[in-house]
KOLGUDO-176345 format. One record per residue (C-alpha): residue number from 0; x, y, z. Coordinates in nm, 3 decimals, m for minus. Example, Ala and Ser with C-alpha at 12.3 -4.5 7.8 and 13.67 -1.06 7.14 Angstrom:
(0,(1.230,m0.450,0.780)) (1,(1.367,m0.106,0.714)) 
This chain:
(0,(m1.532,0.598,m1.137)) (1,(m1.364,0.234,m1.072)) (2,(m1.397,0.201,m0.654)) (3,(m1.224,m0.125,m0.536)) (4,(m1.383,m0.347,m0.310)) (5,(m1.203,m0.527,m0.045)) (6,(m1.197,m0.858,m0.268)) (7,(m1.058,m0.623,m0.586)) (8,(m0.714,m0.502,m0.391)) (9,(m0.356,m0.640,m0.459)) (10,(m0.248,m0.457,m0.108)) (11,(m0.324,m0.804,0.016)) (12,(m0.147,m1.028,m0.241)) (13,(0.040,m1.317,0.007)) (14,(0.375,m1.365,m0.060)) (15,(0.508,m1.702,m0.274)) (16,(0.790,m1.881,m0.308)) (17,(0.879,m2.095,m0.630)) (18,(1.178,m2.362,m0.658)) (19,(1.445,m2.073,m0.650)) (20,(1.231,m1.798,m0.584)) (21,(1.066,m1.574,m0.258)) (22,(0.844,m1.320,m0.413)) (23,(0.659,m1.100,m0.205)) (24,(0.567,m0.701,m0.198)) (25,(0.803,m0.462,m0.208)) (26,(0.838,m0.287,0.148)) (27,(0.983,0.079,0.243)) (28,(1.309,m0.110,0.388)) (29,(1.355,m0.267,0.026)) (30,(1.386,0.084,m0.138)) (31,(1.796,0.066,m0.183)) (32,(1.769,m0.288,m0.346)) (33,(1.508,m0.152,m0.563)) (34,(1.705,0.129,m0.624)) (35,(2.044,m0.092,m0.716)) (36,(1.882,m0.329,m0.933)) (37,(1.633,m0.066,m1.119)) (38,(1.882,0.195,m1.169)) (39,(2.010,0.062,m1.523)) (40,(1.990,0.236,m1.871)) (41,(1.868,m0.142,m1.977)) (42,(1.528,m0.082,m1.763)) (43,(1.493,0.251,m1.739)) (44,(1.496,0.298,m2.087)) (45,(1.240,m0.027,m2.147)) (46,(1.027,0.084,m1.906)) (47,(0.887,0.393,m1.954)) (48,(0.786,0.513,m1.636)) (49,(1.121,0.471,m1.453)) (50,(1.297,0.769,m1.435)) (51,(1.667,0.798,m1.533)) (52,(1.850,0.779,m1.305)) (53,(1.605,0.577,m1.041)) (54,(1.705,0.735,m0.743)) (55,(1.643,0.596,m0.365)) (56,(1.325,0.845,m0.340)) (57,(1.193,0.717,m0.689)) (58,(1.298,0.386,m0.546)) (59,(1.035,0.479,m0.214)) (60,(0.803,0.644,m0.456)) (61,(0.735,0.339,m0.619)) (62,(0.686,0.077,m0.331)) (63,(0.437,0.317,m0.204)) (64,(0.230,0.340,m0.505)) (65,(0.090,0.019,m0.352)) (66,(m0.135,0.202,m0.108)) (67,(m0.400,0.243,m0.318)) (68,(m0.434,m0.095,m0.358)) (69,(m0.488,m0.048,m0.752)) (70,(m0.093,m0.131,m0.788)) (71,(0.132,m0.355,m0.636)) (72,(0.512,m0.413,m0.678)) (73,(0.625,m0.729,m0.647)) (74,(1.018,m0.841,m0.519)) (75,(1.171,m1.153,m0.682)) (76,(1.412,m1.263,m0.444)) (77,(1.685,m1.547,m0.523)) (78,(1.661,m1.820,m0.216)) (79,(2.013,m1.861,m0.209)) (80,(2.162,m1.540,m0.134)) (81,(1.817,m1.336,m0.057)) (82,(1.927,m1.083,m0.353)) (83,(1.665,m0.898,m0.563)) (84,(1.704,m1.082,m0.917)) (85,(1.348,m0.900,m1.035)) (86,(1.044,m0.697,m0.979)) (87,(0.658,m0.810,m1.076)) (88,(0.429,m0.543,m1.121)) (89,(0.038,m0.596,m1.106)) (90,(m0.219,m0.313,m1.171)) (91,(m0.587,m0.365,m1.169)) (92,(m0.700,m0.207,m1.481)) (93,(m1.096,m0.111,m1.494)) (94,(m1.316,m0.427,m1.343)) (95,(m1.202,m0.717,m1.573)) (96,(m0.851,m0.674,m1.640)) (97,(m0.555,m0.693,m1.438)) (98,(m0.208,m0.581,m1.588)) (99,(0.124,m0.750,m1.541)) (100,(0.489,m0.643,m1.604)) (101,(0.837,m0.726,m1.556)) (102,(1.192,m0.667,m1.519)) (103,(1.503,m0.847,m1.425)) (104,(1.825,m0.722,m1.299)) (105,(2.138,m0.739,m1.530)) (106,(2.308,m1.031,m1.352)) (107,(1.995,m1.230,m1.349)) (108,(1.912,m1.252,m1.683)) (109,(1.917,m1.521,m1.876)) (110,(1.880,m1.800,m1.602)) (111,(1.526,m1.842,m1.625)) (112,(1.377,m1.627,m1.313)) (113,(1.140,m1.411,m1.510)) (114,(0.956,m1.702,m1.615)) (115,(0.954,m1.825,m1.269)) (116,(0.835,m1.551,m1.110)) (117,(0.575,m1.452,m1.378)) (118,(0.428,m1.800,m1.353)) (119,(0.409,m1.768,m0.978)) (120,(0.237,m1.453,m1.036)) (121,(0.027,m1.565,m1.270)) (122,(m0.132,m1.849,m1.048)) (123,(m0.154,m1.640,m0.780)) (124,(m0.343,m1.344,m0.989)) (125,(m0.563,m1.662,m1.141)) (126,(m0.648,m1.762,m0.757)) (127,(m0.768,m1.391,m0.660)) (128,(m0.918,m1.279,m0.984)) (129,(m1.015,m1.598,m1.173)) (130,(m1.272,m1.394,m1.386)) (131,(m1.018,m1.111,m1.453)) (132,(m0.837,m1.099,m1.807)) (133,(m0.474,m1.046,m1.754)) (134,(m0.268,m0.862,m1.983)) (135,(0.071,m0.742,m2.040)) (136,(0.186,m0.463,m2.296)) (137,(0.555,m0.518,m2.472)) (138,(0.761,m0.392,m2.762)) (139,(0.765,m0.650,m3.011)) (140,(1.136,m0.560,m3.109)) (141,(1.168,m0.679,m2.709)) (142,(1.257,m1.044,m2.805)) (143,(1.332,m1.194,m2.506)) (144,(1.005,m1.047,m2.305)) (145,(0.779,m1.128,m2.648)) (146,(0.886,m1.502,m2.597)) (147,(0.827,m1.523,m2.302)) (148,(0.499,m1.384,m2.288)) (149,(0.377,m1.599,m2.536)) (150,(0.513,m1.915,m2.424)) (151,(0.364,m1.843,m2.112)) (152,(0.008,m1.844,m2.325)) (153,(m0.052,m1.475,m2.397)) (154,(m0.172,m1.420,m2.722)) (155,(m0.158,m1.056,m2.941)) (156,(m0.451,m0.878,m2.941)) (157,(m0.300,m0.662,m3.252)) (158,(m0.399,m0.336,m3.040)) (159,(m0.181,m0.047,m2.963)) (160,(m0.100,0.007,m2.573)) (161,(m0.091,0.271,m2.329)) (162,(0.290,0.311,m2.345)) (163,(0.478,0.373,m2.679)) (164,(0.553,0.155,m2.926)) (165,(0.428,m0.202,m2.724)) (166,(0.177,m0.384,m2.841)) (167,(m0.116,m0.561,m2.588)) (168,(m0.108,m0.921,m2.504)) (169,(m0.364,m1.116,m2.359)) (170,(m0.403,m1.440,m2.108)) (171,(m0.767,m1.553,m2.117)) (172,(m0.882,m1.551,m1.808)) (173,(m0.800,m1.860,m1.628)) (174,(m1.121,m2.012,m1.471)) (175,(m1.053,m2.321,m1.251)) (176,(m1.272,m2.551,m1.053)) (177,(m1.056,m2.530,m0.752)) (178,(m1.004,m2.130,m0.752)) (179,(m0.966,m1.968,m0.427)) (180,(m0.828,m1.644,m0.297)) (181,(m0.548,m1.670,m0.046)) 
């Protein structure tokens, strides 16, 4: 059975900020923001395990998934009005992978703050786990996530995921010199 060790948790993961960005973990007090911005046929029905309608208590139940230290929820938060444009999810998958996922709220589509956020993710995940493969699983018929992925550097794998219907993609792991866990 996978045990984490201290080193392997994303309870821990610090918060960032990014030019237009805060993004930190998702607390218990951010569980009607979740619950505004999540409950939305457009990601509840692209994300299949969001429950539709995403209630407050689904909203609660996911933020403290985080516990076990295996999953962690990420809030994107716009600097300028401190709303919640997005949320990052990271799962440690197995010993050399860690997963990554997205969504972004209606409003904030369009203007750019998934890629900022994911990028900001992304270095941070390469500073904790620079030996860790990340990858991300999408619908290919899910344009605007599919671009982004790959222009971000994550390449097909051609393998089915987890979820229906999405393929895998792949981000070699990112081994740098200067490395270090926050």
């Amino acid at each position: 059975m996978f045990t984490l060790a201290a080193r392997d948790s994303l309870a821990d993961l610090p918060d960032l900020r990014t030019g237009r960005l805060s993004i930190g973990a998702l607390l218990p007090e951010d569980a009607d923001a979740l619950r505004r911005l999540t409950d939305d046929p457009a990601i509840t029905g692209a994300v299949d395990f969001l429950p539709d309608p995403f209630t407050l208590q689904d909203a609660r139940d996911l933020i403290g998934s985080a516990r076990r230290g295996r999953d962690r929820f990420l809030g994107a938060w716009a600097q300028e009005d401190h709303s919640l444009v997005g949320v990052i999810g990271t799962h440690l998958r197995g010993e050399g992978v860690v997963e990554i996922g997205y969504w972004i709220g209606g409003a904030a589509r369009g203007r750019g703050y998934a890629t900022e956020a994911v990028t900001g993710v992304l270095g941070l995940l390469a500073r904790r786990f620079p030996h860790r493969t990340v990858v991300a699983e999408c619908r290919p018929g899910n344009i605007a996530s599919w671009g982004l992925l790959t222009k971000l550097g994550f390449h097909d794998t051609g393998d089915d995921g987890h979820r229906p219907g999405r393929k895998v993609l792949t981000l070699t792991p990112i081994r740098r010199a200067t490395a270090s866990t926050p």
